[in-house]
C-alpha positions in Angstrom: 94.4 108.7 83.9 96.6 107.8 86.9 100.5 108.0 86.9 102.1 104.4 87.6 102.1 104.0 91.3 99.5 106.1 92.4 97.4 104.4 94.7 93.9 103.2 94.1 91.1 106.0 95.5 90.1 104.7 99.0 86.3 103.7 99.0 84.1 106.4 101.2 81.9 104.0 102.6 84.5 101.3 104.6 87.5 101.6 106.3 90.1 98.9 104.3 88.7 99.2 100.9 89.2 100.8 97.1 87.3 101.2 94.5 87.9 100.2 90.9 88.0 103.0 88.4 86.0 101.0 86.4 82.9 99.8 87.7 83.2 101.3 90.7 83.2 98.6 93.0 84.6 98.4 96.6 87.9 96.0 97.0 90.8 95.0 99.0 93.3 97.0 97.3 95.2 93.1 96.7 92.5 92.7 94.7 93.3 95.3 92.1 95.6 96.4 89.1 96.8 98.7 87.9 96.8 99.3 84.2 100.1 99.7 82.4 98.8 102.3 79.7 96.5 104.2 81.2 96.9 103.6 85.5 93.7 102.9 86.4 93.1 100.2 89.3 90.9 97.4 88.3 89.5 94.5 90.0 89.3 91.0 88.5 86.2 92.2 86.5 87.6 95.1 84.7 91.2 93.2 83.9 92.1 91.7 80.6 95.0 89.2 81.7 95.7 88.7 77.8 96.6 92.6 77.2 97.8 93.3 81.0 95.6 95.9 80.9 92.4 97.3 82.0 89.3 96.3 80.1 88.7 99.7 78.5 92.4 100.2 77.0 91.9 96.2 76.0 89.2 97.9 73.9 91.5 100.3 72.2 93.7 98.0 71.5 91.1 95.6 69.7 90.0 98.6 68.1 93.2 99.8 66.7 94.3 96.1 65.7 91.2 95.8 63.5 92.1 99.0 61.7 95.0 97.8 60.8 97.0 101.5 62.0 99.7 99.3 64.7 
């Protein structure tokens, strides 16, 4: 987990690009988000506009929903 506002991890193998926590794919760092529960950057891939989140907490949440605990 990344605290809110810490920047995305620089990619090792260019000089302007990230890399999404997720899949692990180079970016311009305008193309990535950042995840309001859990602060990882993703890129259009990874991102679950519905849930403003990344696709992995998108999962929890689907998960918790169907369990009926929220």
């Amino acid at each position: 987990m990344r605290k809110q506002g810490e920047p995305p991890a620089k990619d090792p193998h260019s000089f302007a690009q990230y890399t999404c926590d997720l899949c692990s794919t180079p970016h311009p760092v305008s193309e990535l988000r950042q995840c309001v529960l859990c602060g990882r950057w993703a890129c259009d891939a990874c991102w679950k506009e519905d849930l403003y989140t990344c696709r992995s907490c998108a999962g929890l949440i689907k998960i918790h929903s169907l369990t009926g605990k929220g």
